[in-house]
Each structure stands twice: as structure tokens, then as C-alpha cells.
KEVOLO-488425 format. One record per residue (C-alpha): residue number from 1; residue in one letter; x, y, z. Coordinates in nm, 4 decimals, padded with zeros to 6 digits, always signed. Layout:
<rs>
NUM, A, X, Y, Z
...
</rs>
This chain:
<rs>
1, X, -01.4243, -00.5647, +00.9197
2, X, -01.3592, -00.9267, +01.0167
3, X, -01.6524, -01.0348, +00.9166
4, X, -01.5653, -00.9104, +00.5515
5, X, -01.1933, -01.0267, +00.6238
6, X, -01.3313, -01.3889, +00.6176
7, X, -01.4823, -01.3410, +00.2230
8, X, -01.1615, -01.2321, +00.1245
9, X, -00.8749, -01.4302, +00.0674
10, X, -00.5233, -01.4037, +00.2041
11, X, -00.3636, -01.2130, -00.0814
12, X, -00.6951, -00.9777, -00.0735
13, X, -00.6640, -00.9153, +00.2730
14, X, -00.2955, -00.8684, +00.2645
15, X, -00.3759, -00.5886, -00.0051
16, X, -00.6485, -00.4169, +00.2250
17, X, -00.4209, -00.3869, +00.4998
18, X, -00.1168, -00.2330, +00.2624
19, X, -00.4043, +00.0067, +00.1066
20, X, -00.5193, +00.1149, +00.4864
21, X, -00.1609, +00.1051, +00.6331
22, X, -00.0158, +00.3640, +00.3153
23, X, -00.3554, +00.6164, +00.4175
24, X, -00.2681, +00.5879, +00.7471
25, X, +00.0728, +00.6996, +00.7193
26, X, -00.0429, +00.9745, +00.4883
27, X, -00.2816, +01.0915, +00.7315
28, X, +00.0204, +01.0713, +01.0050
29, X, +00.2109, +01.2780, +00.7806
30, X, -00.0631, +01.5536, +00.7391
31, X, -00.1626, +01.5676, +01.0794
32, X, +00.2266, +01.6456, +01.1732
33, X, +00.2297, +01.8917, +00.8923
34, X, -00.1035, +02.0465, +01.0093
35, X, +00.0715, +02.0385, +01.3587
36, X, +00.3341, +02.2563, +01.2777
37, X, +00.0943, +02.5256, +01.0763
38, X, -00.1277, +02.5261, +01.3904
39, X, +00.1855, +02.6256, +01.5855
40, X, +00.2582, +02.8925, +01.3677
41, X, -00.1167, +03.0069, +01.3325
42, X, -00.1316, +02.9501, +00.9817
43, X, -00.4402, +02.6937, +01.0770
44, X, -00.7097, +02.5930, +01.3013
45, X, -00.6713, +02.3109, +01.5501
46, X, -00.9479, +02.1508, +01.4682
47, X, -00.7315, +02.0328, +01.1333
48, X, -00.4919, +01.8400, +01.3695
49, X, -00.8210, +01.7390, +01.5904
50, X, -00.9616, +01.5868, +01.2810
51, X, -00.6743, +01.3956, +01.1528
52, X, -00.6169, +01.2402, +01.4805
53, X, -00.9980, +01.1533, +01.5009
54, X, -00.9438, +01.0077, +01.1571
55, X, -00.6184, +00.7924, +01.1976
56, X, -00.7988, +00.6558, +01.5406
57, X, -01.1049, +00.5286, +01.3043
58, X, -00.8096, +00.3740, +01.0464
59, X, -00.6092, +00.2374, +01.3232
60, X, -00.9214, +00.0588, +01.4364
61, X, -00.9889, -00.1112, +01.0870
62, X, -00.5703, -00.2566, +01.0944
63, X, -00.5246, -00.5670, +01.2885
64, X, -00.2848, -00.4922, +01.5588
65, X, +00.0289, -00.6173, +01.4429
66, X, -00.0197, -00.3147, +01.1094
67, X, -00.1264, -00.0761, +01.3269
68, X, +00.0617, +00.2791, +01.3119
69, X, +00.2140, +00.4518, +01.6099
70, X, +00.1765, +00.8144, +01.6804
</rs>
């Protein structure tokens, strides 16, 4: 990603980090919410194990100030 970062301008890149920031706090969201259903056996863990895999991959796209906790 930084070497696309450094085609984009500053309001562009601002925008790509908002746009990967918002899915990343969706996919927080749904992996909490998947969480909970695992708990009550409503679904797999391999849900929550796949979320987590996938807000690791987005985390690693954010530059560390944007990252998301959890």
C-alpha cells in the first residue's frame, strides 16, 4: 500500500483510510456479534476465526495512528 499511497494525493489518501477504518469497525462489530452467537451455539467458530483473520489483514493496510483496537 505505500507504494500506491505515494500516487495518491493527501485528500485521496485521507479518503482510503476513512473507507478502510468504517470496514474495519464493521468487521469489529460482526466479529463481536458472531462472538456472542458462537457462545450461544447458534454458529461456528470459525465465523469469529475469520473475522479476526480479516480485521488483522485491514489493520495491516491502516497506518498505525488509524489502526482499530480489539
Amino acid at each position: 500500500m505505500r507504494g500506491m499511497s505515494k500516487e495518491r494525493s493527501d485528500a485521496e489518501q485521507k479518503a482510503v483510510e476513512r473507507i478502510l477504518w468504517a470496514l474495519g469497525h464493521r468487521l469489529v462489530r460482526l466479529r463481536d456479534e458472531a462472538a456472542m452467537r458462537t457462545l450461544r451455539g447458534e454458529e461456528s467458530e470459525g465465523v469469529e476465526k475469520g473475522l479476526a483473520i480479516a480485521l488483522r489483514e485491514l489493520n495491516d493496510l491502516l497506518p498505525r495512528r488509524r489502526r482499530l483496537k480489539g
